[in-house]
C-alpha positions in Angstrom: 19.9 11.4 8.9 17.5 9.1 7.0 19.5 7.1 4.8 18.7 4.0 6.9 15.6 4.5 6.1 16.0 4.5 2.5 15.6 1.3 -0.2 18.3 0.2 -1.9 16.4 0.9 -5.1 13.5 3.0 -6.0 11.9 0.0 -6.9 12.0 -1.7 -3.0 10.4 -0.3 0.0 12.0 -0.2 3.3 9.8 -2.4 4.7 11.2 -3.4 8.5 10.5 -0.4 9.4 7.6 1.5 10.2 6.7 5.4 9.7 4.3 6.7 12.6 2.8 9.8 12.2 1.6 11.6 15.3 3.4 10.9 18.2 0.3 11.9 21.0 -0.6 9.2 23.4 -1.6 6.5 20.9 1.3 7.3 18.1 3.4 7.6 20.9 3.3 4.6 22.6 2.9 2.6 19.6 6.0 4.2 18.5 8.0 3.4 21.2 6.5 -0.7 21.9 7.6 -1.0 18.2 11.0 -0.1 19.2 11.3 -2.6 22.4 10.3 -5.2 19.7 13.1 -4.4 17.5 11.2 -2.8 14.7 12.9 0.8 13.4 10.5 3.7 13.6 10.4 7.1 12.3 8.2 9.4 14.1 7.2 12.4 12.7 5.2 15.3 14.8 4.3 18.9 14.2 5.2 19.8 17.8 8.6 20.3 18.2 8.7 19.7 21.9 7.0 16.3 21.6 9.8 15.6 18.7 12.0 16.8 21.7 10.8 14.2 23.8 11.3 11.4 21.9 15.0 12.3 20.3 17.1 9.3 21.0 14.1 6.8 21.8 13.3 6.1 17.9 15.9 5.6 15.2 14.9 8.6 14.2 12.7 11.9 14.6 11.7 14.9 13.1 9.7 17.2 13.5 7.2 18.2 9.9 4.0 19.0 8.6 2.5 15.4 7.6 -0.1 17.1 5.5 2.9 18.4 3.1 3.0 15.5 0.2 6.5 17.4 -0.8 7.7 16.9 2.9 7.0 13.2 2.9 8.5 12.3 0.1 11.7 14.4 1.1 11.5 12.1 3.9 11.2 9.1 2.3 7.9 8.5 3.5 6.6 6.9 0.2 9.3 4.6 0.7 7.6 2.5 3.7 6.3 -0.8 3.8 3.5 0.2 7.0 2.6 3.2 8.2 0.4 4.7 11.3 -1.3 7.7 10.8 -1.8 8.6 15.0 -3.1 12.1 14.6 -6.5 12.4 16.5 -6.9 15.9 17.8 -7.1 17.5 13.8 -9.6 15.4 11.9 -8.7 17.4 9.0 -5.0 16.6 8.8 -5.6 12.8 9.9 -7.7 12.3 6.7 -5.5 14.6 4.8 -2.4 12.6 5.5 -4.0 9.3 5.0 -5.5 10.7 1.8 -1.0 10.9 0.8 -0.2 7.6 2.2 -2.9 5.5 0.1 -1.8 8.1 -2.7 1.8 6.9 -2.4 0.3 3.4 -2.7 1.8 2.2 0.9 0.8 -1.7 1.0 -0.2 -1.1 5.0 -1.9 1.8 6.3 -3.1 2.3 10.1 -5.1 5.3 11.2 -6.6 5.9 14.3 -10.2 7.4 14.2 -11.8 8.9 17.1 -15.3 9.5 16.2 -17.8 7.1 14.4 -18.0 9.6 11.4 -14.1 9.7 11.2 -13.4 5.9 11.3 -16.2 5.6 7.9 -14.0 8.5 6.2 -10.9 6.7 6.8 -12.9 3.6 5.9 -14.0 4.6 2.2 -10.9 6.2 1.7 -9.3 2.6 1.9 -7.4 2.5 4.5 -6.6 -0.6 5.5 -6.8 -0.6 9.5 -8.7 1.9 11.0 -8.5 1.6 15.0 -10.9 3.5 17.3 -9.0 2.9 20.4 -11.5 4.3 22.9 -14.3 2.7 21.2 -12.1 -0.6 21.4 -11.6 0.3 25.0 -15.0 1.0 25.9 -16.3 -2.2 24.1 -13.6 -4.8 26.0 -14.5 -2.7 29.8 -17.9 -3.1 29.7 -17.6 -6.9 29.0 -15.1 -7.4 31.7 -17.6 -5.2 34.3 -20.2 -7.8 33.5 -19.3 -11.0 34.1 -16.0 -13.4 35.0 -14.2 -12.2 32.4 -10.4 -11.5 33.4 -9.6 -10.2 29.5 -11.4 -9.9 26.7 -10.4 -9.3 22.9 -13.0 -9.0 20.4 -11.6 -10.8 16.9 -14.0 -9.7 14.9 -17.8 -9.1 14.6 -19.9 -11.5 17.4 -16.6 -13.1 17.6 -13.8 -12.9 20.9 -11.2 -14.5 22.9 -11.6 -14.1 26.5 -9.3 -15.1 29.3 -11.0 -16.5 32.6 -10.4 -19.6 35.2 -11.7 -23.0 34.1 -15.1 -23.9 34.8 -15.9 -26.8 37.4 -17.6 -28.7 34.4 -14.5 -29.1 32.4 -11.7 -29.6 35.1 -9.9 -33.0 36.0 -10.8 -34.7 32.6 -8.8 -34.6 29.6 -9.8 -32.1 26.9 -10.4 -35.0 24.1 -13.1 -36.2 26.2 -14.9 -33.0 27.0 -15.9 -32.0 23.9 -16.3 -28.7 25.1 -17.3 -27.7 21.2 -20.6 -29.8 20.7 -21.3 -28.7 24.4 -20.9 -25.4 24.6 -19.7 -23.8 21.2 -16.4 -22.5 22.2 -12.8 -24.0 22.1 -10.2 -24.4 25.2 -6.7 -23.3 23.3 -4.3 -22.3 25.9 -4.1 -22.9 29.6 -1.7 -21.0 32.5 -1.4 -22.8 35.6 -0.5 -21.0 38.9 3.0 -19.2 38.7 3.9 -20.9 35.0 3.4 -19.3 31.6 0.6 -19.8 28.9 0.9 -23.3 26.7 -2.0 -24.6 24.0 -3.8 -27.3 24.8 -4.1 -30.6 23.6 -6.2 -33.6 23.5 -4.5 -34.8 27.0 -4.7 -31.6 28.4 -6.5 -31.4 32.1 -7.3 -28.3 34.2 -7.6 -27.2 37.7 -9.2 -24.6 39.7 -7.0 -22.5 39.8 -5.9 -22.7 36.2 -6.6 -19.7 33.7 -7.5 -20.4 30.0 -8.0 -18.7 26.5 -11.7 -19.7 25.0 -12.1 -18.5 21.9 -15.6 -19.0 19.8 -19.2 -16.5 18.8 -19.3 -13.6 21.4 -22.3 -14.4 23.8 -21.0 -18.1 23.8 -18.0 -17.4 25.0 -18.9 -14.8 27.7 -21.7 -17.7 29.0 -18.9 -20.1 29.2 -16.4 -18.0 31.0 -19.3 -17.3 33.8 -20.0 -20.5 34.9 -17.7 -20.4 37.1 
């Protein structure tokens, strides 16, 4: 059932695939937006009627208990390139089944945290990618309650990308001659106009009211720029 999952050698990992462990609301959809992109998932759950609910939507499915370092292997778990630890209702068995992944030396390892105290476990464990996705959530809402702000994606600390419409002060001249950079701190890199699809800028580049754009630069910079309007 899992040979496709298996390297060639002992010495290669299967590594277009990805192993997602806990298949709740995060695991889950992860899971199955990994799938519409092409990428072959194995999803394994402790519950058989979630396992139940996603036969036939991953390449495969099974239902075991992660925590097990005997059952992974059997399942060729120490085999995979990335892997997602999803579990967030047992703390316990999230930092348990990390604990085996990092153990099996897996070059990519996601967890989701869902406290403070759970994401620095996972942290000095050395997980690679620890994601807090209500944290995340909370953190990207409250920016786009506050101002302009249509999206907003923090890249790192005091650092984002937001999406908003182009401000009066920078429409109807070409971008090299804005120098929106020295002015304002931030940088124009894509533009959507009305009804077309999203294209980077360049020097020649002019916008509109009712054009959208991508800023990227330092946090409260950005947010500033996207409000004037």
């Amino acid at each position: 059932m899992f040979d496709k999952f298996r390297s060639s050698t002992s010495a290669n990992r299967t590594d277009n695939a990805v192993v997602v462990i806990g298949l709740g609301r995060f695991g889950g959809s992860l899971a199955m937006e990994l799938m519409s992109r092409g990428t072959d998932v194995m999803g394994i759950d402790i519950s058989d009627s979630i396992v139940q609910s996603f036969n036939g939507k991953l390449t495969s499915v099974v239902r075991a208990d992660a925590t097990d370092e005997d059952v992974l292997r059997q399942l060729g778990v120490d085999e995979f390139e990335r892997s997602v630890v999803g579990i967030g209702s047992d703390i316990q068995a999230s930092i348990l089944v990390t604990s085996r992944l990092l153990k099996f030396q897996c070059p990519e390892v996601w967890a989701k945290a869902i406290t403070a105290p759970h994401a620095e476990i996972l942290e000095q464990l050395g997980v690679h990618h620890v994601v807090n996705p209500e944290r995340d959530m909370g953190v990207r809402t409250a920016h786009l309650i506050q101002g302009h702000i249509l999206d907003f994606v923090p890249i790192d600390q005091g650092f984002a990308m937001v999406r908003c419409t182009a401000p009066a002060s920078v429409q109807q001249r070409p971008m090299d001659l804005l120098d929106v950079r020295q002015r304002y701190g931030v940088a124009i890199v894509a533009v959507c106009r009305p009804g077309g699809t999203w294209e980077p800028t360049e020097p020649g580049t002019m916008l509109y009211d009712d054009d959208q754009i991508l800023v990227t630069g330092p946090t409260d910079q950005a947010e500033r720029f996207s409000s004037m309007g």
